[in-house]
N, C-alpha and C positions, 0 to 999 in steps of 0.2 A: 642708130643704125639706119641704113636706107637702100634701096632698087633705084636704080638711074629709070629703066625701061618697063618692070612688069611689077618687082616686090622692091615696098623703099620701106623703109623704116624713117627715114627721115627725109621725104621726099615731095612727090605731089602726085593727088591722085583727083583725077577731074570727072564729076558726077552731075546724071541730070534726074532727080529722083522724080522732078515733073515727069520730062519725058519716056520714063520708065513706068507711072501709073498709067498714062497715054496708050504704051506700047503693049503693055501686058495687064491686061487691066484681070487674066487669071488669078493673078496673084492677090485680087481683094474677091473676087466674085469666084471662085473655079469651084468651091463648093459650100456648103453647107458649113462646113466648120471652119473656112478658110473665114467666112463672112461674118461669124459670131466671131472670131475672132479680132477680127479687123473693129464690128462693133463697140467690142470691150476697150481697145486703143482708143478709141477716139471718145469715149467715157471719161477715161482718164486724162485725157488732153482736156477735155471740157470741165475736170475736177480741176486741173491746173490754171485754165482759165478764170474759173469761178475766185483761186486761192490770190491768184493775181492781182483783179480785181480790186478785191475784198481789201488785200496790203497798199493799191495804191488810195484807195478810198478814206483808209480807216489808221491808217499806220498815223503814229504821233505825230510825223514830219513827213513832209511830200519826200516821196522817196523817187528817185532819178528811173525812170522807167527802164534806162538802159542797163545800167548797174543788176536791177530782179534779175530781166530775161540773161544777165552773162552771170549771175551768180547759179541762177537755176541752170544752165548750162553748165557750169563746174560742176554742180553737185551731182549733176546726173553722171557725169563722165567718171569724176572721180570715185563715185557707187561701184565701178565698174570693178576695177584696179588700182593699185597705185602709180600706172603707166601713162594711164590715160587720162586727159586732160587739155581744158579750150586755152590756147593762146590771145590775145588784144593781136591788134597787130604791130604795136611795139615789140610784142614779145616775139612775134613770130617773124619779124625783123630781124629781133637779134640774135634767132636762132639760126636764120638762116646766114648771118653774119657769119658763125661760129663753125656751122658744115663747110660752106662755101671755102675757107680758109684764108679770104682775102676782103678787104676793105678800104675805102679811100681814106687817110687819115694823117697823124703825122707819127706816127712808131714810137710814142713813150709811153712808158708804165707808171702809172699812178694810184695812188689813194690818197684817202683824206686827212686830214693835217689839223686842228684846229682850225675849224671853219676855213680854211684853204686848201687848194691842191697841192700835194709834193712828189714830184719827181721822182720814182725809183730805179730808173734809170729807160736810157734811150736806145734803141732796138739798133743793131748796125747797119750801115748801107740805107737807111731811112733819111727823110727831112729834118727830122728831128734832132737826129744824130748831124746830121753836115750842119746844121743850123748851131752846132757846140752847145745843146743843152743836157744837163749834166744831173746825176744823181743831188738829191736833196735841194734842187733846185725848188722853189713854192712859187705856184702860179699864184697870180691876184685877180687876173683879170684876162679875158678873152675877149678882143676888138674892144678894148675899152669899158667892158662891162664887170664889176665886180661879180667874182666865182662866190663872196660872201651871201649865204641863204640858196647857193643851190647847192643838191646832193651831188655825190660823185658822178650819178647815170646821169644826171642832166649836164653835167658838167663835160666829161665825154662823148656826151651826143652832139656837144656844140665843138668838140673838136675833129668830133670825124665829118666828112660829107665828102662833095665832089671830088674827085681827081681835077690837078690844077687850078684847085677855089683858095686865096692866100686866107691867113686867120695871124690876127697880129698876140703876141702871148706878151705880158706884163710879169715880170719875173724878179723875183727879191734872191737875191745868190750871198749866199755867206760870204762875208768879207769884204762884201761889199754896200755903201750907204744909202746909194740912191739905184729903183727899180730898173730892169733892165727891159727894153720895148723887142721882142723878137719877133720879124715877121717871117712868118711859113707857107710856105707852100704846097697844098696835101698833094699824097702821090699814093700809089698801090702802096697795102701795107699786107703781106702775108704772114697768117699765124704759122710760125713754124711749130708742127705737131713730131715734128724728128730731129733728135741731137744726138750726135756721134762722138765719140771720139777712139783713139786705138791706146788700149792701153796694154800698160806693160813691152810696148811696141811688138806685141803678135797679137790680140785679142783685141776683136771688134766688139766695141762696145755703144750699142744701138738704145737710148731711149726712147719709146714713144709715148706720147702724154695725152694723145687722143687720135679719134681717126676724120679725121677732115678730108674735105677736098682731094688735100695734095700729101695723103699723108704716104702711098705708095709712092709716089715721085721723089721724096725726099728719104722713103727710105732705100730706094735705086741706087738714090746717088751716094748716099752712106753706106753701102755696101762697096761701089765702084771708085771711093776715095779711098775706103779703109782699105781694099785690095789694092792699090796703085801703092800706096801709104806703106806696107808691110810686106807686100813682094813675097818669096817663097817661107818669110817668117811666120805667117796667119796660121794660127792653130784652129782658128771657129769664131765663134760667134754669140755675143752673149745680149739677148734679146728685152729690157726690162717693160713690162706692160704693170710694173706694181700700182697702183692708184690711177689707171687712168679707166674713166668711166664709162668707154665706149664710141660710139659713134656710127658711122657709114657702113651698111653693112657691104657695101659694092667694094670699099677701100678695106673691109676686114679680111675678104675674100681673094683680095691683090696681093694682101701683106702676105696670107698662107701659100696663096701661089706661087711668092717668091723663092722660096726653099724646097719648095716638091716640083716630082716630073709627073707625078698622075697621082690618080685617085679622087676621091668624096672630098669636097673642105664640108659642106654643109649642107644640109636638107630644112626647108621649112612647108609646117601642114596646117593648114588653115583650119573653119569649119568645114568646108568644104572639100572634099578627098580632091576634085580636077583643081583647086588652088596649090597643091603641091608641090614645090620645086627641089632639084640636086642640082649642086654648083660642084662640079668637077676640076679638076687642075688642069692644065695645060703644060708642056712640058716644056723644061727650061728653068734649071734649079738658080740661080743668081751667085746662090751663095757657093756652086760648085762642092756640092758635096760635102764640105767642112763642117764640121761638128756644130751645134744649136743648143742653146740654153735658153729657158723662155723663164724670166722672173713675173712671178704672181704673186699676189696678197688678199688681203682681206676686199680692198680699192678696187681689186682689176674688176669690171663688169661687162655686159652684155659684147660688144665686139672684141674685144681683151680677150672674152671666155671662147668666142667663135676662132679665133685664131689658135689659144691654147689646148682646145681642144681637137683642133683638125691636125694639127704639128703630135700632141699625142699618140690619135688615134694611129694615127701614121706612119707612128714611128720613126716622125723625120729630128723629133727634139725630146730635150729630157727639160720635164715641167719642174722648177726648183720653187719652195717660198710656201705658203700656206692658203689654205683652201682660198678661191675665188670668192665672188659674189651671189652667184647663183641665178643671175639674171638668162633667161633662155626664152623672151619672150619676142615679136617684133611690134615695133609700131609703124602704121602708116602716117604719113600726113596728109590732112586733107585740104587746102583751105578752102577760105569762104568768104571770095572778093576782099572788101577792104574790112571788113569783120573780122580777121585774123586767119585761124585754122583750128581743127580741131587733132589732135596727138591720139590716135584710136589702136589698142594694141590688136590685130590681125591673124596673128599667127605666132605659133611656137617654134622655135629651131631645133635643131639637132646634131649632134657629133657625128663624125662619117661613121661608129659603130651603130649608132641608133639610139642613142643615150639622148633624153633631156637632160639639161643641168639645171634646168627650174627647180626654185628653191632646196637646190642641191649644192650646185660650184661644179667647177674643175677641183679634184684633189690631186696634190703633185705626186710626181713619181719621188721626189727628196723631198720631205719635209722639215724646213729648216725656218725657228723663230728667228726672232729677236731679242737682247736683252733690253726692254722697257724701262727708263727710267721710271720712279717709284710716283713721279709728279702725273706721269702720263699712264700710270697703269690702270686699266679700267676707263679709258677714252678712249685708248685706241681701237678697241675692237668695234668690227662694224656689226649691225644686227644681221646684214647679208638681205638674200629676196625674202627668203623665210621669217624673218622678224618683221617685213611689212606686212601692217593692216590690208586684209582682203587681195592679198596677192594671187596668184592662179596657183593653183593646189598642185602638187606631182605625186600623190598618194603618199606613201608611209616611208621613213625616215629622210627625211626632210631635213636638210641641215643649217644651222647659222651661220653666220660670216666666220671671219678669225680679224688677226690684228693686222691692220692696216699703216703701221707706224714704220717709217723708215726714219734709221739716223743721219742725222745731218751731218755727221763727219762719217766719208767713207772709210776711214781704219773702224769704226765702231759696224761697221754694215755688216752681219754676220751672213747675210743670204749673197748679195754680190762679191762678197771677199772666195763663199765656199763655189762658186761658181769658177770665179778666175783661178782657184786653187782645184776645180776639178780639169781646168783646162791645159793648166802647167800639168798635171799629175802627181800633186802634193797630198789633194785627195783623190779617194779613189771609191765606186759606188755603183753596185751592177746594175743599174739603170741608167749610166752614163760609160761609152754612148750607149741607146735604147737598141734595145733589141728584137729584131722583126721574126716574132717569133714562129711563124709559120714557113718564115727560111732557116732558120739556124736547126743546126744538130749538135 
């Protein structure tokens, strides 16, 4: 999740802790306890140096100096939470790859093959795709370099980079004997985080798989197709956040806006009571009033749950599927030049009623399983925030995930079938539509 301007969760926050001893030098000398204080830190710094030391001194094998200082970094972060934690700045590359929603590259899907690349197919409207490379396609070689002894990441990294830099692909295609030489040209690749389609031709059916970038943008547009698309047939709107892990909190805050004309989406409270913020709606429902179903599971987390719970509290959707994740936490990011960054969680968020969902969820207004194959029973449930190791406590009954398993054939989908069946009016269920109880009589 992230703040573009004041709170990110996955964003950037730019610090000068020199010029801050400089400026307030209060804060080590202002009194008497503030200075034992300060003492005892730097005790402990000099206990860490001393351990330092000692490991690269004495350790069986010269140990890489860089590696201590970035493991001792992990460990202390991850002491914290299980939120928090240092990125390289590889990682912190391809995190921001991931937020951003776009990347110079050539638009195919891949994994690994027997020590080779295979093709699982090519993104549309890409280089990739007009280039006619095709599902089960096995790369061999990139600019003439055998992919044989690299991993998939390094493999993919030498296929993304500049916009308009060629990369020639070496390609063995069934059926055929001798390899085939493609040259490509990369070009913007965006992850699309929203898939639409109208089904039953009156029922918009919206998936989102994460909140990137552009993930308000595409779900604009999949609202303003599915209405062109279904004319005065649209019944509502059926919304699926099951399994997707979160993301932007500035894009979780769009998503909720898009369906409400006022109100709270979400409040975050730091340690600090003046770090506190409320994100309010803006008026201007998109979906014009039409009825809302928001699918969840065991999967959906942290901006999943800021979405499902503002559309709740709100009374603008009925929450279908089984408890959330229970993630209710924010992270900042900081980084730290070409050192990476470090993922520091910040603050706690909240439902427009005032509710955390730390290690708690969203619990739906319909609770509807799945039948689990006998193969998959006992994987699919998630542990939730509550079954992680040293998560941030929310006092007493604290709850675990649920099952996170969706079927791969939609006639088997028992939670999206009962949705499009509370839409038609085949089922029928006093929390559908929700009711604003402070108005009704």
């Amino acid at each position: 999740m992230m703040r573009k301007v004041s709170l990110i969760l996955f964003g950037a926050v730019i610090g000068a802790s020199a010029a801050g001893m400089a400026l307030q030098p209060r804060a080590f000398f202002g009194s008497v306890a503030e200075a034992a204080g300060a003492a005892d830190t730097y005790r402990q710094l000099n206990l860490f140096g001393d351990v330092f030391e000692r490991v690269r001194a004495d350790y069986v094998e010269k140990p890489d100096d860089a590696k201590l200082v970035e493991s001792a970094i992990n460990g202390m972060l991850s002491g914290l939470d299980p939120h928090s934690s240092y990125m390289d700045a590889k990682a912190f590359k391809e995190m921001r790859t991931n937020t951003d929603g776009e990347f110079g590259g050539l638009g195919i899907k891949v994994q690994m093959f027997e020590n080779a690349i295979r093709v699982e197919g090519a993104i549309d409207d890409t280089p990739a795709a007009r280039a006619g490379i095709r599902a089960k396609d096995v790369i061999t070689k990139l600019d003439g370099e055998p992919v044989d002894g690299l991993s998939l990441e390094q493999a993919v990294d030498k296929m993304r980079g500049p916009i308009n830099t060629p990369i020639t692909l070496t390609i063995q295609r069934e059926g055929q004997e001798k390899p085939l030489e493609v040259k490509i040209v990369r070009d913007k690749i965006k992850l699309d985080s929203v898939k639409w389609e109208l089904a039953g031709d009156d029922i918009g059916y919206i998936r989102v798989s994460q909140f990137n970038a552009t993930t308000f943008e595409g779900l604009s547009k999949a609202i303003d197709q599915i209405s062109d698309k279904a004319g005065d047939k649209l019944k509502g709107y059926v919304i699926d956040l099951r399994n997707n892990p979160g993301g932007l909190l500035d894009q979780a805050i769009a998503v909720s806006d898009a369906f409400l004309e006022r109100g709270e989406i979400v409040s975050t409270r730091g340690r600090n009571p003046d770090e506190s913020q409320r994100f309010n709606a803006r008026s201007g429902d998109l979906a014009k009033g039409k009825p809302v179903i928001v699918l969840i599971n065991g999967g959906s987390a942290s901006a999943s749950e800021i979405v499902a719970g503002a559309l709740q509290d709100q009374k603008r959707a009925t929450i279908l599927g089984t408890r959330s994740f229970g993630k209710g936490s924010v992270q900042t990011i900081i980084p730290l030049g070409t050192a990476g960054a470090i993922r520091l969680t910040t603050a706690r968020y909240y439902t427009p009623s005032g509710k955390s969902i730390q290690a708690k969820g969203i619990m739906p207004d319909i609770e509807v399983g799945q039948d689990v194959p006998d193969d998959v029973k006992g994987k699919d449930e998630t542990k939730g925030e509550a079954g992680l190791k040293g998560h941030l406590k929310n006092g007493e009954q604290e709850q675990s995930g649920s099952s996170a398993y969706i079927p791969p054939e939609r006639k088997d989908d028992k939670q999206l079938n009962y949705a499009f069946d509370l839409m038609h009016g085949i089922q029928s269920n006093a929390n559908f539509p929700p009711q604003n109880k402070t108005s009704a009589n």
